[in-house]
N, C-alpha and C positions, 0 to 999 in steps of 0.2 A: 763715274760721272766726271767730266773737265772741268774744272772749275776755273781754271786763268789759264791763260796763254803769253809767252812771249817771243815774238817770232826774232826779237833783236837775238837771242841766246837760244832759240830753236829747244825752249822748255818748257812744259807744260804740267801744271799742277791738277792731281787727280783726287776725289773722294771715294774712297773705297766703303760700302755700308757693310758689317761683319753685327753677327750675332755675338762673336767671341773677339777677345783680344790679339790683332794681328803683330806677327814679330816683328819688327824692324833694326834698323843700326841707326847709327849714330853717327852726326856730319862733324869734321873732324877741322881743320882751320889749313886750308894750304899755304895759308902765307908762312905758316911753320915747317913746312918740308922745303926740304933743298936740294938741288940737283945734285943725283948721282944716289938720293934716298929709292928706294925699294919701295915698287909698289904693285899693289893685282887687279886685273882687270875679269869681268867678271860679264860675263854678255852668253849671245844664242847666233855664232857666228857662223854662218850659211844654215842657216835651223838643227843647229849642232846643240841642242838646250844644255845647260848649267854649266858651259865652259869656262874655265880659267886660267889666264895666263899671268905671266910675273915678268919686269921688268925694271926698269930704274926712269927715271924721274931725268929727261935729256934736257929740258929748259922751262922756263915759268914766265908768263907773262908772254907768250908767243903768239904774233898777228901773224894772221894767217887770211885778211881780206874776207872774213866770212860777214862782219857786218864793222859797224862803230862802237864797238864794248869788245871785240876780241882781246880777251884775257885767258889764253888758253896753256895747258899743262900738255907739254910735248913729251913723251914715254915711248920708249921700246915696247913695253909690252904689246902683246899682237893683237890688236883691236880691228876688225875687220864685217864687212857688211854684214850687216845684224848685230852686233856691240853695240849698237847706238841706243843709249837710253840706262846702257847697264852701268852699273856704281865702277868709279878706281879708286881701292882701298890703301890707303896707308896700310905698315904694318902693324898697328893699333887696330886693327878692323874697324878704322875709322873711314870714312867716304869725304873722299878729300875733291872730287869731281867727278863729271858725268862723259861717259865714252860718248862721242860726240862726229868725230872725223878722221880721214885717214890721207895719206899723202898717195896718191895712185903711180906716182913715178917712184916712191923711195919704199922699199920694202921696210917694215919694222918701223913706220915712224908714225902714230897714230894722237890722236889729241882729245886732250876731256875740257868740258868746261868748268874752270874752278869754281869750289865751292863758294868761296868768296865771292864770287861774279852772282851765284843765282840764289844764294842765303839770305842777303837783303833783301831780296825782291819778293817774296815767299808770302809775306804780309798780304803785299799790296795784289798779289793772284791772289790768296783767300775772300779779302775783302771785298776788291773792287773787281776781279776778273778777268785786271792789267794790269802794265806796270806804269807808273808814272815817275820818268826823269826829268833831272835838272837839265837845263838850255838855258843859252846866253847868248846864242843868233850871230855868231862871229864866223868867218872863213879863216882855216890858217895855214900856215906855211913854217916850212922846217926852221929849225935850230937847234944847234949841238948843245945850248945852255938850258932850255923849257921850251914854251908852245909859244911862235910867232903871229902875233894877230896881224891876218893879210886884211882882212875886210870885217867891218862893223855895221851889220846890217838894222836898216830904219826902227822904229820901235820893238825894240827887242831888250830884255834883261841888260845884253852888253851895252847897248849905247845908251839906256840908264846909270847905268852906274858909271858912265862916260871912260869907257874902252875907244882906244883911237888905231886905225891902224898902225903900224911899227912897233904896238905895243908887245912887251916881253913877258910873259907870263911863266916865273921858276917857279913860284908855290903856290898851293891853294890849302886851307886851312893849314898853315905851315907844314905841309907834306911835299916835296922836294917833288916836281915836273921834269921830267926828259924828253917831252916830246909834244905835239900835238895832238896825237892818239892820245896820251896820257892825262892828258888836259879835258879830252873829250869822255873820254870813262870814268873820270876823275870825279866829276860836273854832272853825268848820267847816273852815279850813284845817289847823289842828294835828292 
């Protein structure tokens, strides 16, 4: 049975009813692996069931335009249609993200969504059946130091707490910003 959806991170949480005790693993923390760490990807690629492959860890936190929370783990390992949904294991047999995407012009460059990204939100699909983010109704625009506020739109969170456009935003809960993506996942996590 579905129990929550969230289409920002193309994940969805399921109830399995068992007379018996089903096995499972255990999610493992990707903000602790590092690129160039080893990992397995474990999927039914073109209905090839319980396949696995092994590769290394090529970037962390990689956008890739798929929504406004892309926070994705870029790997070698060969993740390909039908992976989608299957665990990427640290070598810990830890599940450090979910095979998610693949780059159709680059051979070998396939992407999970971090476990980080879809662990908090785990709650609010049991309970509520969604996720519920933070918002602060601003527009932004680049800058090399944190998130540039281009626009501060009418009753909104931001222009409560009186954000003005040119405003610079480097931290939030003193966690250093690099971007305005960063600012917006940052803010969708609360």
């Amino acid at each position: 049975e579905v129990v929550g959806t969230d289409e920002n991170l193309d994940i969805a949480l399921v109830h399995i009813q068992s007379d018996e005790p089903l096995p499972y693993v255990s999610l493992g923390a990707a903000s602790e692996s590092r690129v160039g760490d080893w990992v397995v990807a474990i999927g039914n690629p073109f209905g090839l069931s319980h396949t696995v492959t092994a590769g290394i860890i090529s970037a962390k936190g990689r956008e890739i335009q798929a929504g406004p929370y892309d926070d994705f783990i870029q790997t070698d390992a060969s993740i390909n249609p039908g992976n989608s949904g299957g665990p990427l294991f640290n070598l810990d047999g830890e599940v450090i993200g979910i095979n998610t995407a693949i780059n159709p012009w680059g051979q070998g460059i396939g992407f999970s969504v971090s476990v980080d990204a879809f662990e908090p939100i785990l709650e609010d699909l049991k309970s509520d059946g969604r996720v519920r983010r933070g918002w602060i109704g601003v527009g932004l625009g680049s800058h090399s130091e944190g998130a540039l506020i281009a626009a501060v739109y009418d009753v909104t969170p931001g222009a409560d707490a009186g954000l003005q456009s040119g405003d610079l935003v480097r931290r939030l809960n003193n966690i250093p910003l690099t971007s305005g993506d960063a600012l917006v996942r940052s803010v969708g996590r609360l």
